[in-house]
C-alpha positions, 0 to 999 in steps of 0.5 A: 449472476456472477458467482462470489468467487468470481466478484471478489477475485474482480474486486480484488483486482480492482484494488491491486489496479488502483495500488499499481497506479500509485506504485507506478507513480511514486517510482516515477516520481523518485526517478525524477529528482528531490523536487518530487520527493514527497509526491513520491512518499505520498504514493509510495504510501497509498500503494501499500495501502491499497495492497493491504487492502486488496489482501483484506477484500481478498480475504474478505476481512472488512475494514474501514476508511483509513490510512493506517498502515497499522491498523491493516496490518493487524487486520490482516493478522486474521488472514496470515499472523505473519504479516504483521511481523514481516511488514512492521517497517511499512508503518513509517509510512502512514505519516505521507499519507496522512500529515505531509498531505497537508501543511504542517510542521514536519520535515521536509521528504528528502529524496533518500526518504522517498527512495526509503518510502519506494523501497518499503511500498515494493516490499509490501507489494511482493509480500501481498501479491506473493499471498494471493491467488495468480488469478487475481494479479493486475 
């Protein structure tokens, strides 16, 4: 049986692999023209999810299924009350996550709010990955 430390170091990882997928697709997808522009923001959103939330299981804070940036940032104020602050900008995108993943009446993503959207992922990546232990990096 595997020790605590070393199941949540692995289910952190887990969850740093997954937000690295969709890192590496919303930059791909920026790099590749207007046309891609909302897939872009689209994973430029899940990875800031998925780094929140490998934070959180890190700190084995519980959350529930949710694409609210907002929400995982006031959870993980238990952890570092800093977060919240210095990662307040990622809210804007919990929008591509949830209502341009459907039709609806909203604007359309131009490439500047995919690149803003990329840039705001990237962000949330250094800030969590700068707070976890080396050994738990993908």
């Amino acid at each position: 049986m595997k020790p605590p430390e070393e199941i949540k170091a692995e289910f952190t990882r887990e969850w740093l692999r997954k937000a690295g997928i969709d890192f590496k697709t919303a930059q791909h997808l920026c790099q590749s023209g207007p046309d891609f522009a909302e897939g872009s923001a689209f994973h430029s959103q899940q990875a800031a999810e998925k780094y929140l939330k490998a934070f959180l299981v890190w700190h084995q804070i519980e959350f529930q299924k949710t694409h609210d940036i907002k929400a995982l940032l006031r959870l993980a104020a238990k952890a570092d009350e800093n977060i919240p602050e210095i990662l307040q900008d990622a809210v804007r995108l919990t929008p591509y996550g949830v209502e341009y993943r459907y039709p609806g009446d909203y604007p359309e993503v131009t490439r500047s709010d995919a690149e803003r959207a990329f840039s705001l992922a990237d962000r949330v990546r250094a800030e969590i990955r700068s707070r976890l232990p080396s050994h738990t990096l993908e």
